[in-house]
VEXLUM-672078 format. One line per field, with one value per residue (C-alpha): residue number from 1; x, y, z. Coordinates in Angstrom, 1 decimal. Example, Ala and Ser with C-alpha at 12.3 -4.5 7.8 and 13.67 -1.06 7.14 Angstrom:
! residues 2
lumke	1|2;
X	12.3|13.7;
Y	-4.5|-1.1;
Z	7.8|7.1;
//
This chain:
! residues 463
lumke	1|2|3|4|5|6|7|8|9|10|11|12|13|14|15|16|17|18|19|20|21|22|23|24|25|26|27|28|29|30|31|32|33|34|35|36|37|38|39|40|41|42|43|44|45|46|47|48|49|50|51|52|53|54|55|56|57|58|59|60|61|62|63|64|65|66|67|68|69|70|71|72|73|74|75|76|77|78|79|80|81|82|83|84|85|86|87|88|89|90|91|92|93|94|95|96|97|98|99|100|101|102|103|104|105|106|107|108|109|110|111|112|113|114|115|116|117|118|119|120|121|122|123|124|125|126|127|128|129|130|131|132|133|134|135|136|137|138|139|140|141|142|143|144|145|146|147|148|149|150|151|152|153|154|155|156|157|158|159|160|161|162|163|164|165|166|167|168|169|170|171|172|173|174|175|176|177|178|179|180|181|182|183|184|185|186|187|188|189|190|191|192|193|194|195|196|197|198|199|200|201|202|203|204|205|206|207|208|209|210|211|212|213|214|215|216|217|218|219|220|221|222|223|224|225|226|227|228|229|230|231|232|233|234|235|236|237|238|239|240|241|242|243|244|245|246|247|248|249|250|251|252|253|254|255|256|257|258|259|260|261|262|263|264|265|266|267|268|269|270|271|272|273|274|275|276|277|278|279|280|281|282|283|284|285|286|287|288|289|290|291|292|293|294|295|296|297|298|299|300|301|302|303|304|305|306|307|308|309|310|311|312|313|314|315|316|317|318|319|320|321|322|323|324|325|326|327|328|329|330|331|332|333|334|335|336|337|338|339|340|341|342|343|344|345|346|347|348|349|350|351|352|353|354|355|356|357|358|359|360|361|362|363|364|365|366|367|368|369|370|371|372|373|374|375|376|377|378|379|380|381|382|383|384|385|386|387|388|389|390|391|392|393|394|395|396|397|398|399|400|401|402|403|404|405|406|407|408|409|410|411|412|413|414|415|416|417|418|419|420|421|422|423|424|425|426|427|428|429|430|431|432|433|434|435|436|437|438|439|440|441|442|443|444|445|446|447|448|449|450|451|452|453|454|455|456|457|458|459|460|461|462|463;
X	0.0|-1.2|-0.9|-2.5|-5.3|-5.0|-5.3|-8.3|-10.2|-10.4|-11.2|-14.9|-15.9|-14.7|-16.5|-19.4|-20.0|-18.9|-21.8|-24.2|-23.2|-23.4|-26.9|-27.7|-26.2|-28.0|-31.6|-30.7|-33.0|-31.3|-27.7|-28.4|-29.2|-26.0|-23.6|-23.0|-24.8|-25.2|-21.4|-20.5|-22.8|-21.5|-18.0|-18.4|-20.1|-18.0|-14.8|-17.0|-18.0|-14.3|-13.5|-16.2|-17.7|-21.0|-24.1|-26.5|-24.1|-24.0|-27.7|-27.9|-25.6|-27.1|-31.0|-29.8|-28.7|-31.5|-34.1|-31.5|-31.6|-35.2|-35.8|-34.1|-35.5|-38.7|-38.1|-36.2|-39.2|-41.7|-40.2|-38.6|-40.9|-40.1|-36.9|-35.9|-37.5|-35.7|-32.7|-30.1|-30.2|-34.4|-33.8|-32.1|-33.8|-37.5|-38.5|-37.0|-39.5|-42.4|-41.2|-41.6|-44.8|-46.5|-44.9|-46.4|-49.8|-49.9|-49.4|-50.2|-49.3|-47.3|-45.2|-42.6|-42.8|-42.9|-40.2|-37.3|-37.0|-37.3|-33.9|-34.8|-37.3|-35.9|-34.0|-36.8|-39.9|-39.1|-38.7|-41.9|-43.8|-42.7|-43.8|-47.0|-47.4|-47.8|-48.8|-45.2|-46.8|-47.5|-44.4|-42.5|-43.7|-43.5|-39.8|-39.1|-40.8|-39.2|-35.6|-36.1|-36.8|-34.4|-30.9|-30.4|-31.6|-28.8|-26.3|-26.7|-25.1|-21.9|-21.4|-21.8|-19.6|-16.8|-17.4|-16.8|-15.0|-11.2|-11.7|-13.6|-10.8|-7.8|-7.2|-3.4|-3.8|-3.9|-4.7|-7.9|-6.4|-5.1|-8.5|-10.2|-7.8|-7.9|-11.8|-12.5|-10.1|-12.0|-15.1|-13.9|-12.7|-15.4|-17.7|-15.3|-15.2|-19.1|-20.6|-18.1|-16.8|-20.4|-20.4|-17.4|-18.9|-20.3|-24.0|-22.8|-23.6|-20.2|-18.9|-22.6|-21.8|-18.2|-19.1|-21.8|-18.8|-16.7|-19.3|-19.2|-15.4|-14.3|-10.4|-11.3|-13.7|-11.1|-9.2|-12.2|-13.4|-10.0|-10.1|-13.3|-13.6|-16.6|-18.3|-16.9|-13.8|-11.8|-12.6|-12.0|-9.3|-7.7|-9.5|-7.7|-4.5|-4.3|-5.8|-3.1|-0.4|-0.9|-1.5|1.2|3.9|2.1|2.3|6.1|6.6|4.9|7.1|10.2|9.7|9.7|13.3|11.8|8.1|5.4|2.5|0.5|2.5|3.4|-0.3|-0.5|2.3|0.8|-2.1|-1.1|1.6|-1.7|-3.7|-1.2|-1.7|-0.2|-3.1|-2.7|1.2|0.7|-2.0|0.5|3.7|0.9|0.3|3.6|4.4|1.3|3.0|6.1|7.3|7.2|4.1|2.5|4.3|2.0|-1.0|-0.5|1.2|-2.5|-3.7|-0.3|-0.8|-4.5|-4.2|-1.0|-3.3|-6.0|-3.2|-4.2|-0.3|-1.8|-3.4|-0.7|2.0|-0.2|0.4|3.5|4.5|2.1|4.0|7.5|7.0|5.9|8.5|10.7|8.9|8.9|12.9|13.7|11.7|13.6|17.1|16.0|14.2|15.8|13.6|14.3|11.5|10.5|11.5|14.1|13.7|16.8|15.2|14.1|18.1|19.7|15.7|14.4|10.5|8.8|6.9|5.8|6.1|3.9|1.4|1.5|2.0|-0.6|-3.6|-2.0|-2.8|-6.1|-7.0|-6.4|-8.3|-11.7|-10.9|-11.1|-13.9|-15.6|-15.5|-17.3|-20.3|-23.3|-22.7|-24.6|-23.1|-19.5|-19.5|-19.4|-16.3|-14.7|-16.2|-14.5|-11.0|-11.0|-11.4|-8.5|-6.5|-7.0|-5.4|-2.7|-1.6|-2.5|-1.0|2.5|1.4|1.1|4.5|5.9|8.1|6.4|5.0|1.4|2.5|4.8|1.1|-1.1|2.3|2.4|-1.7|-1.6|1.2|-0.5|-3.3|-1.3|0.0|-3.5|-4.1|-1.5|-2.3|-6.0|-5.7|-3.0|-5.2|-7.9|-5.9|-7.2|-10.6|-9.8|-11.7|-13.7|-11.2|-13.0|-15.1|-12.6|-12.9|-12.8|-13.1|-10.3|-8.2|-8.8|-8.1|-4.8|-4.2|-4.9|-2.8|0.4|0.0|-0.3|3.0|4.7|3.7|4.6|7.5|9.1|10.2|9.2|12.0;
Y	-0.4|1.9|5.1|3.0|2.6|6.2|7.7|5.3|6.4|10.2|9.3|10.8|6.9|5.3|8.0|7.8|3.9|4.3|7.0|4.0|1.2|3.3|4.6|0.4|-0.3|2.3|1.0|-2.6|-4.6|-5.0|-3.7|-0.3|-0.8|-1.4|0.5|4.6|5.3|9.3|9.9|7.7|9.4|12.5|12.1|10.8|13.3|16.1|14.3|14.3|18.1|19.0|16.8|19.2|16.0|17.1|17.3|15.4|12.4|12.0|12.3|9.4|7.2|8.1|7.8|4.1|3.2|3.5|2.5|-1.3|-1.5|-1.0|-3.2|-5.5|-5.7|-5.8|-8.7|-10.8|-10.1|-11.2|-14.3|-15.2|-14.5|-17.3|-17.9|-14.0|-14.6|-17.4|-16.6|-14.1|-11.3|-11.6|-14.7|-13.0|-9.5|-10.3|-6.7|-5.3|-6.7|-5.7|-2.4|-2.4|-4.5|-1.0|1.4|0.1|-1.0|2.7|4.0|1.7|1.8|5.7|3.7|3.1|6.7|8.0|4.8|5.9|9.2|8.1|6.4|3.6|1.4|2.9|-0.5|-2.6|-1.4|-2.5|-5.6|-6.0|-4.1|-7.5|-9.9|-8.2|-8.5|-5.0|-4.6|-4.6|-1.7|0.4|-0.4|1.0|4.2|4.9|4.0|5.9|8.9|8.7|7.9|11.0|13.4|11.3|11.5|15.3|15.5|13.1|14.2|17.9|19.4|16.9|18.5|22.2|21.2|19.4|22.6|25.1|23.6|24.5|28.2|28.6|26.4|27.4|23.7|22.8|21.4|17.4|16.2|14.6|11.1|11.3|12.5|10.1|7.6|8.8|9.2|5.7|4.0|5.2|3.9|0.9|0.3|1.3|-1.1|-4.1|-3.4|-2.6|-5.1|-7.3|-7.8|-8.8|-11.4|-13.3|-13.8|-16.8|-15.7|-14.3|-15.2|-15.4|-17.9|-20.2|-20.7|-21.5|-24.2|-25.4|-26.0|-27.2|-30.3|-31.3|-31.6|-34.7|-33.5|-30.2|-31.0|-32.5|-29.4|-27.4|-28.8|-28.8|-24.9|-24.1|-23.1|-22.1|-23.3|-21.2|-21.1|-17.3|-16.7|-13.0|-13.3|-15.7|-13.4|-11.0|-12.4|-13.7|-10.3|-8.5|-10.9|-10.6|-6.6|-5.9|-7.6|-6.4|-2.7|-3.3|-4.6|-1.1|1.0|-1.1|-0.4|3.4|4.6|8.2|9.0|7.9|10.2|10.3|10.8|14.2|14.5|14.0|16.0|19.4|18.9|18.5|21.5|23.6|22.3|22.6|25.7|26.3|24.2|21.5|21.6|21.7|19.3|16.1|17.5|15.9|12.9|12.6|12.0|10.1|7.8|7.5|4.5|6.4|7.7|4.2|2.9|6.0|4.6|0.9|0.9|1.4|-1.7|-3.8|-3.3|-4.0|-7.1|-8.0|-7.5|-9.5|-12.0|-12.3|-13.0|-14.7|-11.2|-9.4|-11.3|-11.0|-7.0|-7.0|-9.4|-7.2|-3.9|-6.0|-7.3|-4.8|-2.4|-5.2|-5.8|-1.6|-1.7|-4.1|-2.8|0.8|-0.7|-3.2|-0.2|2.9|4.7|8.8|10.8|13.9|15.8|14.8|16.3|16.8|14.1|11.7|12.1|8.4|7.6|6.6|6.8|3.0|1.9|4.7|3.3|5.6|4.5|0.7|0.9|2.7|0.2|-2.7|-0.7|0.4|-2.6|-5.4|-2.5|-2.8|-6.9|-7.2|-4.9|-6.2|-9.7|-9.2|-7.1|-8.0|-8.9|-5.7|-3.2|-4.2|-2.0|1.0|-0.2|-0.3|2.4|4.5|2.8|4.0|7.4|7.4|5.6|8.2|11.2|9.9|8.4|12.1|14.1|12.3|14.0|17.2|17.2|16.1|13.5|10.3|9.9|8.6|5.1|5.1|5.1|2.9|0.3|1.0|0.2|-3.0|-3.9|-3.4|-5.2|-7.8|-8.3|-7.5|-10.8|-12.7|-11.9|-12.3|-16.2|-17.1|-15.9|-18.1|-21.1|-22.2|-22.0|-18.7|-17.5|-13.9|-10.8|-9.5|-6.6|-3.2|0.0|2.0|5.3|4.9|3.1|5.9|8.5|6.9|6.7|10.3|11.8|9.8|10.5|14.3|13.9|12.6|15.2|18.1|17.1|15.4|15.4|13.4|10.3;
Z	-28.8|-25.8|-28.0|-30.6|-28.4|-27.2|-30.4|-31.7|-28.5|-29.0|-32.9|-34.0|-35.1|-31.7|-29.6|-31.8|-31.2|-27.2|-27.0|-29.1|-26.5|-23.6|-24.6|-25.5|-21.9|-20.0|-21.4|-21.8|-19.4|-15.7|-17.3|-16.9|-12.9|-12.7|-15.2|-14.5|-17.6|-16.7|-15.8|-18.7|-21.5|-20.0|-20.2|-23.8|-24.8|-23.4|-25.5|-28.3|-28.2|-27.3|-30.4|-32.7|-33.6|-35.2|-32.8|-35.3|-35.4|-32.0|-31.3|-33.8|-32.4|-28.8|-30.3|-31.7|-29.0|-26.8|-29.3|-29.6|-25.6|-25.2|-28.2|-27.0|-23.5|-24.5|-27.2|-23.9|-22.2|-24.8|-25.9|-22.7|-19.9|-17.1|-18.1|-17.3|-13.6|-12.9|-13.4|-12.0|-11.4|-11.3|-9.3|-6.2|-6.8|-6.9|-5.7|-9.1|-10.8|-8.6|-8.6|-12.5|-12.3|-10.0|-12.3|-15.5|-13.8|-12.6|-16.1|-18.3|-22.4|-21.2|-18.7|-21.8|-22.5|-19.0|-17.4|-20.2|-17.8|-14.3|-13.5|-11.0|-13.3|-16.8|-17.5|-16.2|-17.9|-21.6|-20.3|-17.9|-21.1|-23.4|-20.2|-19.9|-23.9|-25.0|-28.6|-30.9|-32.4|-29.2|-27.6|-30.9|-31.5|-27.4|-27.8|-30.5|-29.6|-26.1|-27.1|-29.7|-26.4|-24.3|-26.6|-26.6|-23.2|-22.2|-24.5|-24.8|-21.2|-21.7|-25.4|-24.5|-21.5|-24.1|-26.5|-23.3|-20.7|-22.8|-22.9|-19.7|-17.5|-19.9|-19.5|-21.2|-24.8|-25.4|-21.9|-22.4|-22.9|-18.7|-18.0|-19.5|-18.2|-14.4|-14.8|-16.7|-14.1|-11.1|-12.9|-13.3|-10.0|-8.7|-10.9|-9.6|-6.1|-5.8|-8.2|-9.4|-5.7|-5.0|-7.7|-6.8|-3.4|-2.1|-3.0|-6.7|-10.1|-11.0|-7.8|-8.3|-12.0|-11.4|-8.8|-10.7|-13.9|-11.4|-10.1|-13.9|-14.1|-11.9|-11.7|-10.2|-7.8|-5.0|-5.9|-5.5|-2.3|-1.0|-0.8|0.9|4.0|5.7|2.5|0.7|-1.9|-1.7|-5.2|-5.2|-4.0|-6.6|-9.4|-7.6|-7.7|-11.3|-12.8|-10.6|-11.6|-15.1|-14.9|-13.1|-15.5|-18.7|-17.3|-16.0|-19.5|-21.5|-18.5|-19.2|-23.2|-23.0|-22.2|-21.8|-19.9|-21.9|-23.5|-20.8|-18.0|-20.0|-20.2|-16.5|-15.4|-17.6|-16.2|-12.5|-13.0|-14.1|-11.3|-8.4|-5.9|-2.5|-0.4|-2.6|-2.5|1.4|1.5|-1.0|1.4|4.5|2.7|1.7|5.3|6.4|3.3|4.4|6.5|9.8|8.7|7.7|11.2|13.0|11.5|12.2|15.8|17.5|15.6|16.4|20.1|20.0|17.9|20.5|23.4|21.8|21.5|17.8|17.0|13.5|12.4|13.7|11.5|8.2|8.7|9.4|6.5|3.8|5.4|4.8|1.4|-0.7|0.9|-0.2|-3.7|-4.1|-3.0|-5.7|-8.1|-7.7|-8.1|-11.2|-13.3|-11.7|-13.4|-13.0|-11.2|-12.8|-9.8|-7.1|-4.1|-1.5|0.9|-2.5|-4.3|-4.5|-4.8|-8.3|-9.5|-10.5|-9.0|-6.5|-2.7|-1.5|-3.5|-2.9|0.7|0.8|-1.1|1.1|4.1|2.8|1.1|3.4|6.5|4.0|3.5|7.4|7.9|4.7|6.0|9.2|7.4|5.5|1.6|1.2|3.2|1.9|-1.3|1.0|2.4|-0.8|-2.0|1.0|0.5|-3.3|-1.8|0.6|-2.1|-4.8|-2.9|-1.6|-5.3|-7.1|-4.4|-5.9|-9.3|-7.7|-5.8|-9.7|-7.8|-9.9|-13.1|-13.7|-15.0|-11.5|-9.7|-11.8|-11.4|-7.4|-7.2|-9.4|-7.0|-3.4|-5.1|-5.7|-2.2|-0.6|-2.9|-1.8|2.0|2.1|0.5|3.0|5.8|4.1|4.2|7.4|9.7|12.0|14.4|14.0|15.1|18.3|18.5|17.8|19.9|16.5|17.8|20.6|17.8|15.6|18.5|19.3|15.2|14.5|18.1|16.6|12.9|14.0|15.7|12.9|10.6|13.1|14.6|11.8|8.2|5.0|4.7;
//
C-alpha cells in the first residue's frame, strides 16, 4: 500500500490535482492564512517540472484553482455575511477582517486584482469583496484576469527549479519520493504543532466544539467533567496519544512486513551517501554522543538537581520515568524486531536498527522541555516553542542517516514513539491540580548544561 501511494503521488494526474487544491487552499477565504501555500506550490511544482509534466497543464490546474478559491470566498461572503463574522476563526480574529475592510476601502473594485498579490489580505479580500456586495460581474473578470497573471508567477520558479535542479546538483536518480516525504513531514508537523496545537487548546475551535458535543451527550459529561482541571480537559494530549498509538503500531506493522529495507529507506540512504562530507560526518559523530545515554544524562543532570533543590520530587520523577521507559520501550523493541542496521559500527555490533534510540530519546527530551515551557507561556507565544523543538529534533534524527547506522523508517518509528511517551507523561502530570514549576535560572541551567555536555563529547566515546 505505501509504494502504492508512492508511486500514485509522483504520477502527472495526482501532481496536477495537488497543484489545483493547493492553489484552491492558498486563496480560499481564511484557509490560506494559515496553510504554507508558497512552499507547497513550490515543491509541487518542482516534482512536476522534474516529472516533464507539460507547463500548460499545470498552469491550468494552478489558474483553476485560484479562480474555485476566490470564487468561492467571495460566494461565502455574499450569501453568508453575519454568519462568517460570527463564527470562528472571524469570531476570535476580529482584526482580520478590518485589515481587509482598509485594504479594499483603499482600493476599491482593484483591491481583487491588487489583494491576489499581497500575501497578508490575499485570502481575505474575496471574501470581504462578496460582504461588501461587489457586482458578480466585476468581481469575475478581476479574478480571472488576476489568477491568469498570478499562476505562472507562482508556478514558474518551482518548474524551472524541478526541470534544473537534477543536472545542476547531480542529485542520485529516484529520490524524490524521501524528499518529498522528509519535506511534507516537516510541513505537517509543523502545521500541527503551530495551528493544530492551538486548536486543541482550551480557547480552540477544535476543544469549544468538542465540549459543546459533549454537553449534548448525558453519558460523557461526568466523564468529561471528571478530567478537567483548571477548567480545562488535556485534549492535546489525548489527541496526542490516540494519533500516536495508532501510528506507531500501523508503522511497526508496514516495518514488520518488509523482511528487507523498504523503497524509501534506499531512497534515503543514496541520498544521505551523496550528501554526507567530512563536517557533516563530524558534526552526526557530536550528536551521536549528545544522544547517547551519557550524553542525554549530561543534558538532564542540571535540571535533576535544580528540580531536587526546588524540592519538586513530582517533576523530577516524570523525567526520570519518560528517560526510563522509552529506553525500556526502545530495548524491547530491538530484541522483538532485530532489525539489521545498514551500518554496524564497532561500538553499535550486538546493537540492531528499529526503532532508532537516539531518535526517541531525543523527542521525549525535547518534547516534554517545550510542554513545560509551553505551559507557562501565552497561547500565542507557544508555537515558537514548538517550532524550535522541531528544529533540534530534525538534526539529531538525520544526522543517524548520515552516519548510515539506521534506516529512515528506523526514525519516523523512533519519533512516533517519543511522541507517544511525551503523551503518556504529560496526561499523568495532568491528572491532578499542581502547582506552577518556579521561576528557572535558564541561562545558569543552560551554562551548567552546555560545560557537562562538552565534557562528554571530549573526554569520552559514543556508547
Amino acid at each position: 500500500m505505501a509504494d502504492t501511494l508512492f508511486a500514485l503521488s509522483l504520477s502527472p494526474a495526482m501532481l496536477l490535482l495537488m497543484v489545483a487544491l493547493i492553489s484552491l487552499l492558498e486563496s480560499l477565504a481564511l484557509v490560506g492564512l494559515l496553510v504554507p501555500g508558497v512552499v507547497l506550490i513550490t515543491a509541487a511544482a518542482s516534482v512536476a517540472g522534474h516529472e516533464a509534466i507539460a507547463l500548460p497543464w499545470l498552469i491550468g490546474a494552478a489558474l483553476i484553482g485560484a479562480i474555485l478559491g476566490d470564487s468561492i470566498s467571495y460566494l461565502l461572503g455574499y450569501h453568508h455575511r453575519e454568519q462568517v463574522t460570527r463564527r470562528w476563526p472571524l469570531s476570535m480574529h476580529p482584526e482580520w477582517l478590518e485589515r481587509g475592510v482598509r485594504f479594499f476601502e483603499r482600493y476599491g473594485i482593484h483591491s481583487v486584482f491588487i489583494g491576489r498579490f499581497v500575501g497578508p489580505v490575499r485570502p481575505i479580500i474575496p471574501l470581504i469583496a462578496g460582504m461588501m456586495r461587489m457586482p458578480k460581474h466585476t468581481f469575475l473578470w478581476a479574478n480571472i484576469t488576476s489568477a491568469i497573471l498570478w499562476a505562472p508567477a507562482y508556478v514558474l520558479p518551482g518548474y524551472l527549479l524541478g526541470r534544473t535542479w537534477q543536472q545542476h546538483l547531480n542529485l542520485p536518480q529516484n529520490i524524490e519520493t524521501v524528499l518529498i516525504t522528509l519535506g511534507a513531514s516537516l510541513v505537517v508537523l509543523a502545521v500541527i504543532f503551530s495551528w493544530g496545537r492551538a486548536q486543541v487548546g482550551r480557547h480552540g475551535f477544535i476543544y469549544l466544539a468538542t465540549a459543546r458535543l459533549i454537553r449534548r451527550v448525558p453519558f460523557m459529561r461526568r466523564s468529561w467533567l471528571s478530567m478537567s482541571l483548571n477548567d480545562e480537559v488535556p485534549l492535546a494530549s489525548l489527541l496526542l496519544l490516540v494519533i500516536t498509538l495508532a501510528s506507531v503500531s500501523a508503522w511497526t506493522l508496514l516495518v514488520m512486513n518488509h523482511q528487507a529495507p523498504m523503497p524509501i529507506d534506499l531512497q534515503a540512504q543514496r541520498l544521505f551517501s551523496w550528501l554526507t562530507n567530512e563536517p557533516l560526518q563530524l558534526t552526526s559523530l557530536v550528536l551521536a554522543k549528545i544522544g547517547d545515554p551519557l550524553g542525554v544524562t549530561a543534558l538532564l543532570v542540571p535540571l535533576a538537581i535544580w528540580l531536587a533543590h526546588h524540592k519538586r520530587i513530582d517533576a523530577l520523577c516524570h523525567w526520570a520515568f519518560a528517560i526510563g521507559f522509552v529506553a525500556l520501550l526502545n530495548t524491547i523493541g530491538k530484541m522483538v524486531f532485530e532489525r539489521a542496521r545498514p551500518q554496524t559500527p564497532d561500538y553499535l555490533i550486538g546493537s540492531f536498527s528499529y526503532p532508532s534510540a537516539h531518535t526517541s530519546t531525543t523527542v521525549v527530551v525535547v518534547g516534554l522541555a517545550a510542554a513545560f515551557i509551553a505551559a507557562g507561556l501565552h497561547r500565542k507565544q507557544r508555537v515558537w516553542v514548538y517550532w524550535l523543538a522541531i528544529t533540534l529534533v530534525t538534526p539529531m534524527a538525520l544526522s543517524r542517516l548520515i552516519l548510515g547506522v539506521h534506516w529512515l523508517s528506523d526514525l519516523i518509528g523512533g519519533a512516533l514513539l517519543g511522541l507517544l511517551v511525551c503523551a503518556l507523561i504529560r496526561l499523568n502530570w495532568q491528572r491532578r491540580v499542581r502547582a506552577p514549576l518556579p521561576h528557572c535560572p535558564w541561562g545558569r541551567l543552560m551554562a551548567f548544561t552546555i560545560a557537562l555536555v562538552v565534557l562528554r563529547i571530549i573526554l569520552m566515546p559514543p556508547v
